[in-house]
C-alpha positions as CSV (number, residue, x, y, z in Angstrom):
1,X,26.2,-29.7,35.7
2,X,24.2,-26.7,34.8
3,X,21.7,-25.7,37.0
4,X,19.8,-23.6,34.2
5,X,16.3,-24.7,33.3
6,X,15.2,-26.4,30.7
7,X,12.3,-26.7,28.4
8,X,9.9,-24.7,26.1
9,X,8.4,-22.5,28.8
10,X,11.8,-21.8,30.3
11,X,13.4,-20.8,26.9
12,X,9.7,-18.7,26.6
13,X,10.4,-16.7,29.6
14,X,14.8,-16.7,29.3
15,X,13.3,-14.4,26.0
16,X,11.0,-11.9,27.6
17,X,13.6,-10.8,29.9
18,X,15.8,-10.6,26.7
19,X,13.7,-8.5,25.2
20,X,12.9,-6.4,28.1
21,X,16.7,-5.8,28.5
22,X,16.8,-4.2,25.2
23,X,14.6,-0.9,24.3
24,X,15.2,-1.9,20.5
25,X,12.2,-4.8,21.1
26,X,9.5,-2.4,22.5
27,X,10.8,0.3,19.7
28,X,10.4,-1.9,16.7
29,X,7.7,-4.4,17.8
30,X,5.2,-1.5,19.4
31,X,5.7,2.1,18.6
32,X,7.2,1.5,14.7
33,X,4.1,-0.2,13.9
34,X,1.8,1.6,16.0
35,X,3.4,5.1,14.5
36,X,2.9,3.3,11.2
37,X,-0.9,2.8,11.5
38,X,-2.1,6.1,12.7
39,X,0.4,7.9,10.1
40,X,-1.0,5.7,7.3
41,X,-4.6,6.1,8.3
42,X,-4.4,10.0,8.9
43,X,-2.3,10.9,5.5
44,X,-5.4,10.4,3.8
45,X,-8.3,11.1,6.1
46,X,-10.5,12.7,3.6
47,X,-10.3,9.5,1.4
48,X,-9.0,11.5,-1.8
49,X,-6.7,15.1,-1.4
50,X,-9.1,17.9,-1.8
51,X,-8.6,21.6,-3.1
52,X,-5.2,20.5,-5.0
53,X,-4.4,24.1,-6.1
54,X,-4.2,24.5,-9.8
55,X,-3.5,27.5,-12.2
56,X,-5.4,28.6,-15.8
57,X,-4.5,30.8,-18.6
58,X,-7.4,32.1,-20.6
59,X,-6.5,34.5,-23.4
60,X,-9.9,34.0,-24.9
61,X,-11.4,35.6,-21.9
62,X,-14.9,35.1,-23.5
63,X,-18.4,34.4,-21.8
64,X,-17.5,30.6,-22.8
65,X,-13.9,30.5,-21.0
66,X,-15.1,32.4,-18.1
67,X,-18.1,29.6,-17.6
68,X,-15.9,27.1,-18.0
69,X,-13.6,27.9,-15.5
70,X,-15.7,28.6,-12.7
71,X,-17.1,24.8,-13.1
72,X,-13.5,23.9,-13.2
73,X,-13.0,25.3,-10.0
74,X,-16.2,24.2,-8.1
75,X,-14.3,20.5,-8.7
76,X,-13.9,19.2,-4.9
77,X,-10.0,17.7,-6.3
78,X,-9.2,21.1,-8.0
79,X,-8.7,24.6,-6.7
80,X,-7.6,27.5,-9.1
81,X,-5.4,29.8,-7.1
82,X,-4.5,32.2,-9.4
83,X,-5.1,33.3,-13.0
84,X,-1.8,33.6,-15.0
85,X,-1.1,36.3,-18.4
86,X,0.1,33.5,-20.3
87,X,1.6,30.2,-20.8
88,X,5.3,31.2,-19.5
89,X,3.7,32.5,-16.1
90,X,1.8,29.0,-15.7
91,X,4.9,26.7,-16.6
92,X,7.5,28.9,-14.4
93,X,4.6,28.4,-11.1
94,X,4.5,24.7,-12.0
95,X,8.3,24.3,-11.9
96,X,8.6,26.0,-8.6
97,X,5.8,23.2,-7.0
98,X,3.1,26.3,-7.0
99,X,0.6,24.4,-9.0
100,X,0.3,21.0,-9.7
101,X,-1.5,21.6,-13.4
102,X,-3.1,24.6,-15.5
103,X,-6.0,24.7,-17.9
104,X,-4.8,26.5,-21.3
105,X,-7.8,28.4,-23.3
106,X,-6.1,30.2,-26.2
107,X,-7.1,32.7,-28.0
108,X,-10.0,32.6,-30.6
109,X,-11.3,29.1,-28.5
110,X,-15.0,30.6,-28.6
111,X,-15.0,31.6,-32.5
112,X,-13.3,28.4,-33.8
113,X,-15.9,26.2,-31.8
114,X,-18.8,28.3,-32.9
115,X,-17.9,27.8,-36.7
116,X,-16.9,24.3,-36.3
117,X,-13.0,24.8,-36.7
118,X,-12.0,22.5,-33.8
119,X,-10.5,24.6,-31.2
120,X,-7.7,23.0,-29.3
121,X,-8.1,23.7,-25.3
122,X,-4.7,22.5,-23.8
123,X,-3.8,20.4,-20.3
124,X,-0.6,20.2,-18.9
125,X,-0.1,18.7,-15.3
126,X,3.1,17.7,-13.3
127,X,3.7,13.9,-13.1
128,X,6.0,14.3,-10.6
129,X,3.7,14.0,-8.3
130,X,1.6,11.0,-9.6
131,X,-1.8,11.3,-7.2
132,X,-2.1,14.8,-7.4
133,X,-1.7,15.3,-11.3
134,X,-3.3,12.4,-11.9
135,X,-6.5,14.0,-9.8
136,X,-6.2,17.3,-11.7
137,X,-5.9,15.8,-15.0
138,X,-9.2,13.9,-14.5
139,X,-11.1,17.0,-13.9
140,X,-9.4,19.2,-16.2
141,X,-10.0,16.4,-19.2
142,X,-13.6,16.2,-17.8
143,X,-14.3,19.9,-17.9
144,X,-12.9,19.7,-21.4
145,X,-15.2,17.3,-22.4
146,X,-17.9,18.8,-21.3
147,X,-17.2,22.4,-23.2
148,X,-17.0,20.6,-26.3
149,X,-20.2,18.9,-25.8
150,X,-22.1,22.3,-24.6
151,X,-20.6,24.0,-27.6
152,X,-21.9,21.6,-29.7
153,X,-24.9,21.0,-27.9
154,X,-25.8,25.2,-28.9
155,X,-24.9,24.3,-32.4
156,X,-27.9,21.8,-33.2
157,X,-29.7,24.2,-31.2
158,X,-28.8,26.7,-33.7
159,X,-29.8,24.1,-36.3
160,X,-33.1,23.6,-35.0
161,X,-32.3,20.1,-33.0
162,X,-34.3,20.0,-29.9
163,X,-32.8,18.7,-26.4
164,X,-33.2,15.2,-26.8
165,X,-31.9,15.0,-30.4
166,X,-29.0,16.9,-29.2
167,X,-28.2,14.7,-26.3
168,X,-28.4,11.9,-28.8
169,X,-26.2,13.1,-31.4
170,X,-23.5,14.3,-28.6
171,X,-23.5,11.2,-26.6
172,X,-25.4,8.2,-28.3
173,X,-24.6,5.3,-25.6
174,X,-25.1,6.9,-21.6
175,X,-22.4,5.1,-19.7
176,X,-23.4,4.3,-16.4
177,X,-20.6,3.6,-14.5
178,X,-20.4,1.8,-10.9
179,X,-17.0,1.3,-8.9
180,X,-17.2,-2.0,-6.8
181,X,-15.9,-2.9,-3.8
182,X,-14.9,0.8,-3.3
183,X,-17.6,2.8,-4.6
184,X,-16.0,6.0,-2.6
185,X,-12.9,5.7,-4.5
186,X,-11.5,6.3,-1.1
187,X,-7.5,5.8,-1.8
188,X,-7.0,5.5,2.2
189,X,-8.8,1.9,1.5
190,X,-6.5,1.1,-0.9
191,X,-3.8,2.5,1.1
192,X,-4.0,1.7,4.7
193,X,-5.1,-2.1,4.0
194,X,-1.7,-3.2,2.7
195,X,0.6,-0.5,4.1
196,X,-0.6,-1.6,7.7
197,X,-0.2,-5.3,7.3
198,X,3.4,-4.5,5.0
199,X,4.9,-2.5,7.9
200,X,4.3,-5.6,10.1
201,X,5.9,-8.1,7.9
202,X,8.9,-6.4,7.2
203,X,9.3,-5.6,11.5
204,X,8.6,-9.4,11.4
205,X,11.2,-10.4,9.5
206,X,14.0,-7.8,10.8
207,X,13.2,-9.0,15.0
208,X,12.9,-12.5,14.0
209,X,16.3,-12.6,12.6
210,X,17.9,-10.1,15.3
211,X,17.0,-12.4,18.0
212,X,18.2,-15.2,16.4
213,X,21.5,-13.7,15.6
214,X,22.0,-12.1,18.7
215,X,22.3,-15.4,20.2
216,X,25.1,-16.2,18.0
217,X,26.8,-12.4,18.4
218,X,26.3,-12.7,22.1
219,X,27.8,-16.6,22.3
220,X,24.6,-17.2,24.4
221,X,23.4,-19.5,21.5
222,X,25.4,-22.5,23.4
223,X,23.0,-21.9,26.5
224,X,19.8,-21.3,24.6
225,X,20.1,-24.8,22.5
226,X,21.2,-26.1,26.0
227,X,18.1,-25.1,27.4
228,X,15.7,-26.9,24.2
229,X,17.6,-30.7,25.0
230,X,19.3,-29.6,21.4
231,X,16.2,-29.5,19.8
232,X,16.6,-26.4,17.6
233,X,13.3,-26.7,16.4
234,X,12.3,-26.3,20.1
235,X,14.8,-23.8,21.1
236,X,13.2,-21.4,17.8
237,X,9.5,-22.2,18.2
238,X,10.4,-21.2,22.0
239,X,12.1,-18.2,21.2
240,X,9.7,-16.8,18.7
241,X,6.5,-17.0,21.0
242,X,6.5,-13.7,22.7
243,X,7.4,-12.1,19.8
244,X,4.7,-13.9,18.0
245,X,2.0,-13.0,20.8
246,X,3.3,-9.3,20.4
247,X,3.0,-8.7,17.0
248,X,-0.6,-10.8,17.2
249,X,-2.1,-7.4,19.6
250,X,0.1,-5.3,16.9
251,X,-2.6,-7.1,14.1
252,X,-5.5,-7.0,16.3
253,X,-4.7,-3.3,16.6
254,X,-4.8,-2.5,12.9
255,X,-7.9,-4.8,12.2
256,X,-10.0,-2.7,15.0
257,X,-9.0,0.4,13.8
258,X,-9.4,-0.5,10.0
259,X,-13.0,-2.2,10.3
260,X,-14.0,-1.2,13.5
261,X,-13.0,2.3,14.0
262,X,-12.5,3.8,10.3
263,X,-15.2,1.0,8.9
264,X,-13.7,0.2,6.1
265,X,-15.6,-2.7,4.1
266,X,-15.1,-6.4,5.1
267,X,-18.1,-8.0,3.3
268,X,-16.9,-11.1,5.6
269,X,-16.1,-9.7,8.9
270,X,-13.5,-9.7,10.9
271,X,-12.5,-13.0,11.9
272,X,-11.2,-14.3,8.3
273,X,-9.1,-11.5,8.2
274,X,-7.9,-11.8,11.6
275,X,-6.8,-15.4,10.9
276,X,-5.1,-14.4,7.4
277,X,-3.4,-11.6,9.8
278,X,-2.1,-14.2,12.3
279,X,-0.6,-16.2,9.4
280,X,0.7,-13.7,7.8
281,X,2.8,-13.2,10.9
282,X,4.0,-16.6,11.1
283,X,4.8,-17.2,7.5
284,X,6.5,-14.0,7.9
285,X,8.8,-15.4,10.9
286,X,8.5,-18.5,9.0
287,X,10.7,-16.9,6.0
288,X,12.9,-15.4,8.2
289,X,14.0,-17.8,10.1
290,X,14.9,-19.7,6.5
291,X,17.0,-16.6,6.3
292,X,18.6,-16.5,9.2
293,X,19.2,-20.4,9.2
294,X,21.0,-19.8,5.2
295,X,23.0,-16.5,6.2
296,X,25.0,-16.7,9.7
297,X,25.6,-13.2,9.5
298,X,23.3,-10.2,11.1
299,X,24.4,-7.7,8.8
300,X,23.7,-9.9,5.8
301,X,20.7,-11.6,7.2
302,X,18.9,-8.4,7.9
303,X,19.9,-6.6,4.9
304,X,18.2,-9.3,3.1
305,X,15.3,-9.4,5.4
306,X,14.8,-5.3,4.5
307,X,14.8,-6.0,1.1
308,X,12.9,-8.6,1.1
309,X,9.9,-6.7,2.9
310,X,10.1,-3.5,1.1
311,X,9.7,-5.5,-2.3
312,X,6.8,-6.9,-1.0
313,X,4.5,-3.9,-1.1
314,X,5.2,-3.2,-5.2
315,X,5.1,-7.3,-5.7
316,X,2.4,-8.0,-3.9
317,X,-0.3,-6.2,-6.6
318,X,-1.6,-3.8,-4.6
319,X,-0.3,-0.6,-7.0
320,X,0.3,-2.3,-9.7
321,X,-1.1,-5.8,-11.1
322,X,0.4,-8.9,-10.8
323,X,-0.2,-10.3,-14.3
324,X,0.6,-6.4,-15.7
325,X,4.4,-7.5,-14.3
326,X,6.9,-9.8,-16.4
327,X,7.0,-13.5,-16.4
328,X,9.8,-13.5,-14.2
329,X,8.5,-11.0,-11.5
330,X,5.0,-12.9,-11.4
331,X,6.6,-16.2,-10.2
332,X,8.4,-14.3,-7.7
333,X,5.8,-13.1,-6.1
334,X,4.4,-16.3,-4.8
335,X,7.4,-16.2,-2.4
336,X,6.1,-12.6,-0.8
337,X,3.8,-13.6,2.1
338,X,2.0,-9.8,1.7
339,X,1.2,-11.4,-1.7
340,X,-1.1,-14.3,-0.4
341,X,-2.9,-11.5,2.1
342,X,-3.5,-9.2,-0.3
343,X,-5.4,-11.9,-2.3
344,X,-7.5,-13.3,1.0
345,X,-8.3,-9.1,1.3
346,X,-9.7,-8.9,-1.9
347,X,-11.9,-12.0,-1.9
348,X,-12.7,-11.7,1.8
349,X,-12.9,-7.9,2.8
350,X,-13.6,-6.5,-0.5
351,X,-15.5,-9.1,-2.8
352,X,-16.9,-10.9,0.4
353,X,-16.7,-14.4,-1.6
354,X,-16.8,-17.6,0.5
355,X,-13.6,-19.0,2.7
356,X,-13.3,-22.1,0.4
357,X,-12.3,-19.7,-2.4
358,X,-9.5,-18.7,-0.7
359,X,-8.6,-21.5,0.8
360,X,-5.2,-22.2,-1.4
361,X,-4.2,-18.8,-0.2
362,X,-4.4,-19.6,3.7
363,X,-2.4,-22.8,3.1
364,X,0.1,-21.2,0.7
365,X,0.6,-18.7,3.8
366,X,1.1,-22.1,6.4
367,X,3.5,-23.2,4.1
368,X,6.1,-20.8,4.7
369,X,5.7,-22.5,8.3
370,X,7.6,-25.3,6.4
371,X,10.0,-23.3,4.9
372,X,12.6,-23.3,8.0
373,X,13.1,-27.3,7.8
374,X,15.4,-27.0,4.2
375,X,18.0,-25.4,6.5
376,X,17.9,-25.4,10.3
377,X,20.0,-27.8,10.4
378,X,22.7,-25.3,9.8
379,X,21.2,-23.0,12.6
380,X,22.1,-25.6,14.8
381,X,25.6,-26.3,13.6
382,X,26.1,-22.6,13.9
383,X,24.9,-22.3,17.7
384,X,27.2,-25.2,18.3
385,X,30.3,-24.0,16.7
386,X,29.6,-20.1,15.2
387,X,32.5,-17.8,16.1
388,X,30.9,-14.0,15.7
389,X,33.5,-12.2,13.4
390,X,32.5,-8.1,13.5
């Protein structure tokens, strides 16, 4: 007879000294994620990249062109490092990454404006790299805008239009524009708040189903469904609570240093994120222990895992809209935990709307705790008669 304990607590702590026997546990479930968040929180300190250097080519070389650039260049995004002859010079720095953009003023700019011949002022930027150009381009079109309406502005002057009739004819509706939610425009906000919380799901999912696999690699999953009276739904639940406790300090971490530390906005506070965090984790463990239960194979049941959590970041809406994606993509990504906490994030952190408004989101993210009982069954079968094939 075996003199092994038996029960949840003793399968609890048969797993901590698993996982202090391996360095790959401390590696993947502390210092990946940790790494993660101060990497992700540092890239973009500053909120937006500042001084992005940027080239100009100004044949006209006028009073106009000259004003015009120096405004260009007071921009806190752009930074003109260097003048070039012409428009050969300018493309040839922007093919070898010099410059992410130049401003093109050709020649005759100032005499074609002044006698109403439309002058053409030209912007070219590299969309290689999509943040920066995109940055430059803003400016660059804004400056551009701006010469057009101060050349036009001196020809009403020139026709006798005072200020105010000039204002109006350049720009008869004032747009006054107000950014919500994010009124800094502070891309480490939109950054941090999903990357942190995506690098957790996908270590989730990759431990959750290396433990579980290991067992049957190992042929130790005979002793550990011993050791939970057969109760596979014991012997997981049992299994996954240190790893769940762990990766609960890994979410704690990121909430402090998100809202406490770098105070980003959470209209709400912390505690309904905190709970959406905590979920997240178990749906995510949830999902992956569907996984591992479907697919008795580590290679194969962590390759999907990988997958899996790397999709979530695009599907999950953060970069791109959900309802922007194809029919068949958008019910997809209701089966991407990330998905439902990026939803309670925007109602709870950003928008600040009450909990019952997002209460179909927290459940949707309990359900995944469901998930597991379409196939453990066949987890079970496997511990009982699995023979590891390398």
């Amino acid at each position: 007879m075996s003199t092994k304990k038996q029960g949840f607590w003793a399968i609890v702590r048969r797993e901590i000294v698993r996982m202090q026997s391996r360095p790959l546990y401390g590696l993947s479930m502390v210092f990946a994620p940790l790494f993660c968040f101060v990497f992700f929180t540092t890239l973009m300190h500053e909120g937006l990249p500042e001084s992005l250097p940027a080239g100009v080519v100004d044949e006209d070389n006028t009073t106009v062109s000259r004003s015009i650039l120096r405004n260009l260049d007071s921009y806190q995004q752009t930074e003109i490092i260097k003048q070039y002859a012409n428009f050969a010079e300018a493309r040839e720095a922007m093919q070898r990454n010099e410059i992410y953009g130049f401003f093109y003023i050709p020649k005759g700019t100032e005499l074609k404006a002044s006698s109403q011949q439309q002058p053409v002022i030209s912007i070219y930027t590299n969309a290689t790299y999509l943040i920066p150009s995109s940055l430059l381009y803003r400016d660059m079109k804004t400056m551009a805008v701006m010469a057009a309406a101060a050349v036009g502005r001196e020809v009403l002057f020139a026709k006798g239009a005072n200020l105010d009739q000039a204002m109006g004819f350049l720009q008869p509706i004032q747009m006054d524009m107000h950014a919500i939610s994010n009124p800094w425009l502070n891309y480490n906000i939109y950054l941090s708040n999903t990357m942190l919380p995506a690098v957790l799901v996908l270590m989730v999912l990759l431990v959750t189903c290396f433990s579980i696999h290991t067992e049957l690699k190992d042929g130790t999953a005979h002793e550990w469904l011993d050791m939970a009276d057969d109760n596979i739904l014991k012997a997981v639940s049992a299994k996954l609570f240190p790893q769940t406790m762990v990766f609960s300090l890994m979410a704690s971490i990121y909430l402090v240093l998100l809202y406490g530390y770098l105070g980003f906005p959470a209209h709400n506070g912390f505690w309904p994120m905190l709970l959406a965090a905590e979920l997240l984790i178990l749906a995510s463990q949830g999902f992956a222990v569907f996984i591992a239960s479907a697919i008795p194979s580590l290679r194969w049941s962590l390759s999907l895992c990988t997958l899996w959590g790397v999709l979530s970041i695009p599907i999950s809406g953060f970069s791109f809209p959900v309802m922007g994606m194809p029919a068949p993509l958008q019910a997809l990504s209701y089966l991407f935990p990330l998905r439902y906490y990026f939803l309670i994030y925007v109602d709870q952190a950003l928008n600040g709307i009450p909990m019952v408004y997002s209460a179909w989101f927290y459940t949707a993210l309990l359900a995944f705790l469901v998930l597991p009982l379409v196939d453990i069954s066949m987890l079970r079968k496997a511990a009982r008669k699995y023979t590891y094939l390398p």
